[in-house]
N, C-alpha and C positions, 0 to 999 in steps of 0.2 A: 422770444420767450415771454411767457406772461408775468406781469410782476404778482407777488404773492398776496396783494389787497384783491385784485383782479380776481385770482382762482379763489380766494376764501369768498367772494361775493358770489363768483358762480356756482360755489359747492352748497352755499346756504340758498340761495333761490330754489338752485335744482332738488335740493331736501325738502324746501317747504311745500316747493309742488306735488312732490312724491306724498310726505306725511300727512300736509293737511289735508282734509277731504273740502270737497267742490260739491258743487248740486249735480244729479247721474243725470239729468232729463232724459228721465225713463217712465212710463205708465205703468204699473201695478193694476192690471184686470181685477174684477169681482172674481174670476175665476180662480185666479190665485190664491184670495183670501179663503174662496170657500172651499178648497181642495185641502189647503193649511188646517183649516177648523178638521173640515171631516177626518182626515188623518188624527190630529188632538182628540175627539171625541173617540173615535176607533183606540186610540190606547188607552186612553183613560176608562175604557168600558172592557179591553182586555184586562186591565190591571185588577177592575173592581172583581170582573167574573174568579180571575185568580184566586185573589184573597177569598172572597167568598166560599170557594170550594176546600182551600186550604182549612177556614176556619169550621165550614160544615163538616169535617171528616173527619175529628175524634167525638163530634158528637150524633152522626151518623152508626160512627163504630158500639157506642155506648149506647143507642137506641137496638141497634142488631143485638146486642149483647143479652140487654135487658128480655128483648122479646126471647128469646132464646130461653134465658133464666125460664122465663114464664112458661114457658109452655112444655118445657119438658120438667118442671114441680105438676103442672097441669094434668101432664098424663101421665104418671106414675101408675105401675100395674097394682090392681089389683090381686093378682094370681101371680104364682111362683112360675107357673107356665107360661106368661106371659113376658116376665124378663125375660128367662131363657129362649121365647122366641125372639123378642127382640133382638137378644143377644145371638144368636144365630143366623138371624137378616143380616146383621152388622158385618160380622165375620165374614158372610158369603158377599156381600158388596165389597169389602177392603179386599178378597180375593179376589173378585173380579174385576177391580181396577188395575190391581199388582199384573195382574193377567194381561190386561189390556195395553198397559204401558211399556211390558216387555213380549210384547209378539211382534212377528215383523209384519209389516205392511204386505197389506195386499193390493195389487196389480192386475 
């Protein structure tokens, strides 16, 4: 049987081998590093496009909006006949989607 200096000496070697690190002698390729980068740059340019899009879309929304404003003060009718066409394209469009969304498919 082993006496207990013995095992506590072989328990602390065998830990310090385990814990501490040693040199790998291993070679690290360029190819490594540059596969490493380009993957880095690939997120870091996914992240940016994100953000970007995120931050352009309430003021994308607020340019639609505006042009919108604009252009229907723009064309205001002159003639009372003219609402009411308008007003009557409108109506035959919103029937004609309602239409369209509920027929069945053809085959």
């Amino acid at each position: 049987m082993m006496r207990p200096s013995k095992a506590v000496a072989t328990s602390v070697i065998l830990a310090a081998s385990v814990l501490l690190p040693s040199a790998a002698q291993a070679y690290v390729g360029p190819g490594a590093g540059l596969s490493l980068l380009s993957a880095l740059w690939g997120i870091i340019a996914a992240i940016g496009i994100a953000l970007f899009f995120v931050l352009m879309w309430p003021i994308r929304r607020m340019m639609r909006r505006r042009k919108e404003r604009l252009s229907s003060s723009s064309s205001e009718p002159t003639s009372p006949t003219q609402s009411q066409a308008q007003q009557v394209q409108h109506e035959e469009s919103q029937a004609r989607r309602s239409s369209d969304s509920h027929s069945p498919p053809s085959s």
